[in-house]
C-alpha positions in Angstrom: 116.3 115.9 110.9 113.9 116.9 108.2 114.1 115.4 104.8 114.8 118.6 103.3 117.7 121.2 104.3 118.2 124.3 103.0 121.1 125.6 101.0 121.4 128.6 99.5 118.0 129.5 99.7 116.5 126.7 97.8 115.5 123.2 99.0 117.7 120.4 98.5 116.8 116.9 99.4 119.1 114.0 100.9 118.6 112.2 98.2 120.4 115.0 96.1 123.1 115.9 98.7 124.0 111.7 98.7 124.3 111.5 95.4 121.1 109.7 94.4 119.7 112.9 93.0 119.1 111.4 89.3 116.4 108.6 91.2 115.0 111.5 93.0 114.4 113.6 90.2 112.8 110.9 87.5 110.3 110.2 90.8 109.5 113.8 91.3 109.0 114.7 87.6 107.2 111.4 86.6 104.6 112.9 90.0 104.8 116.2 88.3 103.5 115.0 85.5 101.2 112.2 86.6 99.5 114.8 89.2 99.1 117.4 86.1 97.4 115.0 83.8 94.9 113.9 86.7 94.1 117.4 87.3 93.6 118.1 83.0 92.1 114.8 83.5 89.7 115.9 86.4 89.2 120.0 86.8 86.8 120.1 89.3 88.3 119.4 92.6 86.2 117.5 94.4 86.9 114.8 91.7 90.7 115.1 91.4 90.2 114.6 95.0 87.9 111.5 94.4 90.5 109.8 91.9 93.4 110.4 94.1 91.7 108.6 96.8 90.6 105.5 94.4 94.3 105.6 93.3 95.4 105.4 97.3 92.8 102.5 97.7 93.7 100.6 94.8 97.3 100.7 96.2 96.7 99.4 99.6 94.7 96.9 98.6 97.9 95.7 96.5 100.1 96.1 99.4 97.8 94.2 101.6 97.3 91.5 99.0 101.0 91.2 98.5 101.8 90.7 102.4 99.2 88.7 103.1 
């Protein structure tokens, strides 16, 4: 089963369809937004592509640190 099903022609997600749609929400808008100032931040591709990658580093490396 996929994380997303389909109702009425638009996507709904578990999260929404359990009840926990208010958490889902804040984390998709807070990407939303997030994402949208990296792109202002960075217009040229190849370095919005660059900084999501340092972001994805730097967040492994804390994950790492913090089970090891």
């Amino acid at each position: 089963m996929t994380s997303d099903m389909c109702r009425n022609g638009t996507m709904v997600s578990l999260s929404d369809m359990c009840g926990h749609g208010s958490y889902g929400l804040s984390i998709n808008l807070t990407e939303v937004i997030w994402k949208k100032m990296v792109k202002e931040a960075h217009p040229n591709k190849k370095e919005y592509q660059v900084d999501l990658l340092l972001y994805l580093f730097i967040i492994c490396v804390c994950i790492y640190i913090n089970f090891c």
